[in-house]
C-alpha positions in Angstrom: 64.7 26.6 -35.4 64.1 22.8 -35.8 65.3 21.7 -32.8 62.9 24.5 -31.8 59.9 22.6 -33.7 61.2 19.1 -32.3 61.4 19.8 -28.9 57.9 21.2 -29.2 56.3 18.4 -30.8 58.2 16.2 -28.5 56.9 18.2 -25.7 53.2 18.3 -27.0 53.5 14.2 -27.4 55.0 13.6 -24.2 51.6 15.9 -22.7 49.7 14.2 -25.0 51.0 10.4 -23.6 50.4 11.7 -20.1 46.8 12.8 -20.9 45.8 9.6 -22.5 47.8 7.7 -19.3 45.4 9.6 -16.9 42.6 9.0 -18.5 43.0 5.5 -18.7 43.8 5.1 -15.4 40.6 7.1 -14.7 38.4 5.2 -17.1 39.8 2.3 -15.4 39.1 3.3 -11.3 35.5 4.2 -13.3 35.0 0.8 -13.9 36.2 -0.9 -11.1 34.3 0.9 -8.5 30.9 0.4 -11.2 32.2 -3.8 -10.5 32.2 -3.5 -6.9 28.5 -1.6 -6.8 26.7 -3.1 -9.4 28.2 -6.8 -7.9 29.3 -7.4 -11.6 30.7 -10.7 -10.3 27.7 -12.2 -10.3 26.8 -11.2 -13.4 25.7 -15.0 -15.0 26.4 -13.3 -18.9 26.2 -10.6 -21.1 25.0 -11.1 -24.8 23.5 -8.5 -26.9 20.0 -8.8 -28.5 17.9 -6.4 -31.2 16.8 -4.2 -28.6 20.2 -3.7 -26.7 23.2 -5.4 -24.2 21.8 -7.1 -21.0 24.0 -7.6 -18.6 21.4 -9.5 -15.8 23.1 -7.5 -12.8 21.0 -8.2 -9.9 21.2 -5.1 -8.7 23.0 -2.3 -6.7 24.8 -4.5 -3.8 26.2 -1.0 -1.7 25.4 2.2 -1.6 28.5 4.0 -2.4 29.3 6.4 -5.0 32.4 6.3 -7.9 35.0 8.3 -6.5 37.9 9.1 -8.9 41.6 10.6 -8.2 41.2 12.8 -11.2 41.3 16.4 -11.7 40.1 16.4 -15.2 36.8 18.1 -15.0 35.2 16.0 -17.9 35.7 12.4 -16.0 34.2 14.4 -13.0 31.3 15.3 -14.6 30.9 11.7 -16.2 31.9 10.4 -12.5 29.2 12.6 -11.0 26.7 11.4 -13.7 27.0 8.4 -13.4 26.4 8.7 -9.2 23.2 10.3 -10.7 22.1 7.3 -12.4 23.2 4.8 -9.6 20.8 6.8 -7.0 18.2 6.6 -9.2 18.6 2.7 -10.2 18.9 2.2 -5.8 15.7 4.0 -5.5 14.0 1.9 -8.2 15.6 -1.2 -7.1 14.5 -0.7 -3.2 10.9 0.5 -4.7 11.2 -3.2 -6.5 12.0 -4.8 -3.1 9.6 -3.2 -1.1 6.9 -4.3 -4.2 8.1 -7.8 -4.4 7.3 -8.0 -0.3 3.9 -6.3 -0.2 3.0 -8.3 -2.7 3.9 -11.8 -0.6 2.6 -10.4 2.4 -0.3 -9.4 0.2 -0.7 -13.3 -1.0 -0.5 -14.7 2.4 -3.3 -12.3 4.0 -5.6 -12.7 1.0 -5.3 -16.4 1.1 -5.4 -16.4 4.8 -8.9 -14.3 4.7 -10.1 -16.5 2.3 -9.4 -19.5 3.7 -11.0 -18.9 7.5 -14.5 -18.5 6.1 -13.9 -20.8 3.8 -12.8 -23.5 6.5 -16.0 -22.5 8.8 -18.8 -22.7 5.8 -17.1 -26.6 5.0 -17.6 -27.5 8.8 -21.1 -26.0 9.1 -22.1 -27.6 5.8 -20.9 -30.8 6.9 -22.5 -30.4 10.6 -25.8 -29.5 8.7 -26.0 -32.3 6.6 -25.3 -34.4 9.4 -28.5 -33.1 10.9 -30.5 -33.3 7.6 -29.4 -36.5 7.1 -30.8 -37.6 10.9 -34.1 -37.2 9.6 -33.3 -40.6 7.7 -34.7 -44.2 7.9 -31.5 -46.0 9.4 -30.1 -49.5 7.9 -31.3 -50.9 11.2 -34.8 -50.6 10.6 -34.8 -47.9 13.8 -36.7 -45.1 13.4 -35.1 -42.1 12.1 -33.6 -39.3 14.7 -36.1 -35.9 13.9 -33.9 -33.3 12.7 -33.8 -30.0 15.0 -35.0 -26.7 13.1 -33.3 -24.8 15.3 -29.7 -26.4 15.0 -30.1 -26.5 10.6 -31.4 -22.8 11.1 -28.5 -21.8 13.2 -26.3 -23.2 10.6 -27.6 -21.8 8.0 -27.3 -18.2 9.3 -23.5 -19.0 10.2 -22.9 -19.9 6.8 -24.9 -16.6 5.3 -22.0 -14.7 7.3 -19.1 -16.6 6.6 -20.7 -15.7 3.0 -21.5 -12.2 3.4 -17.7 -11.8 4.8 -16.2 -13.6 1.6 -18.7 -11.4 -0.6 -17.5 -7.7 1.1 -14.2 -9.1 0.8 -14.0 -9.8 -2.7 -16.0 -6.3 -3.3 -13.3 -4.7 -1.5 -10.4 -6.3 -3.6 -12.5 -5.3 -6.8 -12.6 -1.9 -5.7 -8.9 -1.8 -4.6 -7.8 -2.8 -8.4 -10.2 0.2 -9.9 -8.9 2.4 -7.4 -5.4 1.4 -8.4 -6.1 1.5 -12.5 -7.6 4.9 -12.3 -4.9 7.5 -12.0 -6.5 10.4 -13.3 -8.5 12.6 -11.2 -11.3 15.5 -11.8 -10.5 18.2 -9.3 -13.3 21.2 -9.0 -14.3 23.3 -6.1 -16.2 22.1 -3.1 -17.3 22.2 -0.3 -15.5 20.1 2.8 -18.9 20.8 4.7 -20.9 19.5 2.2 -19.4 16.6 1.1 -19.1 15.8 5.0 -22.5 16.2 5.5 -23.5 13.9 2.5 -21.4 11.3 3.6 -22.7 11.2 6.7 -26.5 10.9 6.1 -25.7 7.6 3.3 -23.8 6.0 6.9 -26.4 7.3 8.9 -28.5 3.9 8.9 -25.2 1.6 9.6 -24.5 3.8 12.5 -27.7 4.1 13.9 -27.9 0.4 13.4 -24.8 -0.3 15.7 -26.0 2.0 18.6 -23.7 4.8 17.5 -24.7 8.7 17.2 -22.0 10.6 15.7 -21.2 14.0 17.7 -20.6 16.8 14.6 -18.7 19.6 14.5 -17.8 21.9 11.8 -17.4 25.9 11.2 -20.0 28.1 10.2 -18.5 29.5 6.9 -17.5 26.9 4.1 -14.6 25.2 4.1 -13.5 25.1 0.2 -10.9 23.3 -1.4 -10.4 21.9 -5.1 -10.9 18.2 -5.0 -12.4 15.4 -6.6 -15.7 14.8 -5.2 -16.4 11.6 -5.8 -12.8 10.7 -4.7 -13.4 12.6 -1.7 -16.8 10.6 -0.6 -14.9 7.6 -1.0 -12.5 8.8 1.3 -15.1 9.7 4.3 -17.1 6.5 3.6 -14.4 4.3 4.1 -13.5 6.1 7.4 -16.9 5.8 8.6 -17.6 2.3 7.6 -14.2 1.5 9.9 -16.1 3.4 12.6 -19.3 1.5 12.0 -17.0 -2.3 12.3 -15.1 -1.2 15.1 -16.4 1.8 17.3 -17.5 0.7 20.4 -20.3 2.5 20.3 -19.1 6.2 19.5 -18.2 8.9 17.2 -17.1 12.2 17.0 -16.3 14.4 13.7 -14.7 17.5 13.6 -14.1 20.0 10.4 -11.7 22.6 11.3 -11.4 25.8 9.1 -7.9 24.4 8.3 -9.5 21.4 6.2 -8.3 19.2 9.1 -11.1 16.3 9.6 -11.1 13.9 12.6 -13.1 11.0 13.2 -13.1 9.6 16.3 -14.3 6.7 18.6 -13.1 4.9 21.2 -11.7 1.2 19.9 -10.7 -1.4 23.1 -9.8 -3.7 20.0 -7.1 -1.7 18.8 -3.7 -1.1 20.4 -1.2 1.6 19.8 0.6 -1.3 17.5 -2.3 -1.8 15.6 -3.2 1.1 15.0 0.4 1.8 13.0 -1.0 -1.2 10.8 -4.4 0.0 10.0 -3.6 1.3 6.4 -1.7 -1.4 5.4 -3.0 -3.6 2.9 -5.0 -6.6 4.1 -4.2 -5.7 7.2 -6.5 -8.1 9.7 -7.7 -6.8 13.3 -7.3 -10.0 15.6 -11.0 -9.5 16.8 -12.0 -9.6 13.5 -12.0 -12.0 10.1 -12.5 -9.3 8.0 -9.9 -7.4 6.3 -9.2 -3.7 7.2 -6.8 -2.1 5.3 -8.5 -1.9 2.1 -10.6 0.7 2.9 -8.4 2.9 4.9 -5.8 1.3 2.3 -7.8 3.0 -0.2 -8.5 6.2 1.7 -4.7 6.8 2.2 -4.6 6.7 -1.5 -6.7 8.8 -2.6 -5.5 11.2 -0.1 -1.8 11.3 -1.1 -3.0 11.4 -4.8 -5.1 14.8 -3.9 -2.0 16.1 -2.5 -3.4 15.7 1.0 -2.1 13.6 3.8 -4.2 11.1 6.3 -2.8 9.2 9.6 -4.3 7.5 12.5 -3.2 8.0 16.3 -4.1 6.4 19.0 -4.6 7.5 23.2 -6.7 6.3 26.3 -8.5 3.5 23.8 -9.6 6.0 21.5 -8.7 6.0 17.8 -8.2 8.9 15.8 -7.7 9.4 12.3 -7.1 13.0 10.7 -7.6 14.0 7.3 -5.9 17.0 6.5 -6.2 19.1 2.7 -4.0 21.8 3.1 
């Protein structure tokens, strides 16, 4: 009987050693596949503070997964866990990235469309004090060059649009940063015609102003669909004033009972390229000094956050962009 109870217990330890061997060796393959993807290597230090360890790993260098040669099902379910975690901490580092770039590319255009009118008002300012200045008694005792109105006046209009385009610029960027701030929106029900129609008639004066007469087509019966109205006239009001820059004299606007809107007019600016660019931020037409991405930038935005989707196509020099509410 006790060689019965010995060989049992020696059994049960043996079982017991090989357990804890294997889950060693598991706890070990754990960590060195968590080395190789997190990079560990260049780790420059981990210290502990009051609010927890850092470790400063500079992120997920490779997207594998920990793979382990175990059976046991609790190491799986930690292995398959922790896969869990490192897909969400690559999707949060590659969202980082992708920030970190807008953002520079951001800086760049922003400075870049500050700069040109900028650069323009200091050489007009310095040609029209040249020309004020004419009308001055020289040192010579010659009589003074007479200063020509119509040069000083040609100036001084250049310099009113170099300042109106710095002054819609920075009114765009203000109303990009409220735009991004306010996450909450007020849905109710509406009307797609309506809201159409309204936006419209406050761009009617813009577009009559550039030549264009907008060709409208919508269904008889009311479109509906809950939406944020204000959020929604933003939308169609930064569409149109893009028309209004950039049409070339055209525009067409069609409401289908699907809650698909297109706006369209021919754009010999614009290029298939391009037009992939137009709803990125500070994105600059060539023909242009002005940014245009904010407001289709902004359109997009509200869009997506409405659960909607917008894009922009382009065929035979006419643009098109579709708004769709499903």
């Amino acid at each position: 009987m006790i060689y019965l109870i010995c060989a049992f217990f020696t059994a049960l330890a043996l079982f017991l050693a090989v357990r804890l061997f294997l889950l060693r060796k598991s706890i070990k393959e754990i960590c060195e596949e968590l080395t190789d993807i997190l990079g560990i290597d260049s780790v420059q230090g981990v210290y502990t503070n009051a609010q927890g360890v850092n470790t400063n790993v500079q992120g997920v260098h490779t997207n594998a997964l920990v793979t382990i040669s175990s059976g046991d099902r609790h190491i799986r379910r930690l292995a398959a866990q922790l896969n869990r975690q490192l897909s969400r901490l690559r999707s949060r580092q590659l969202k980082f990235e992708n920030g970190d770039r807008e953002l520079k590319e951001a800086i760049t255009n922003i400075s870049h469309d500050l700069r040109t009118p900028l650069t323009a008002m200091s050489g007009y300012l310095e040609l029209l004090q040249k020309e004020l200045e004419a009308g001055k008694a020289s040192d010579d005792g010659l009589p003074p060059s007479p200063a020509s109105p119509e040069k000083s006046a040609r100036y001084l209009a250049i310099l009113q649009n170099r300042l109106d385009t710095m002054k819609q610029l920075t009114e765009e960027l203000f109303r990009y940063s409220i735009v991004l701030s306010v996450q909450e929106e007020k849905p109710e029900t509406l009307s797609l015609n309506r809201v159409l129609e309204d936006s419209l008639m406050a761009a009617w004066s813009n577009l009559e102003q550039r030549g264009i007469t907008p060709v409208i087509s919508m269904p008889q019966a009311s479109v509906t669909r809950r939406l944020d109205p204000s959020a929604l006239s933003r939308i169609f009001a930064n569409i149109l004033s893009n028309a209004v820059k950039y049409s070339d004299g055209d525009l067409q606007v069609t409401l289908t009972e699907s809650g698909a809107i297109t706006f369209s007019n021919h754009a010999a600016a614009l290029t298939p390229v391009t037009v992939k660019k137009l709803f990125d931020r500070f994105y600059t037409v060539e023909s242009s000094s002005v940014s245009t991405g904010l407001g289709l930038s902004i359109a997009r935005l509200l869009t997506e956050r409405m659960g909607g989707s917008i894009d922009a196509g382009y065929e035979e020099g006419e643009l098109h962009i579709i708004v769709q509410f499903p």
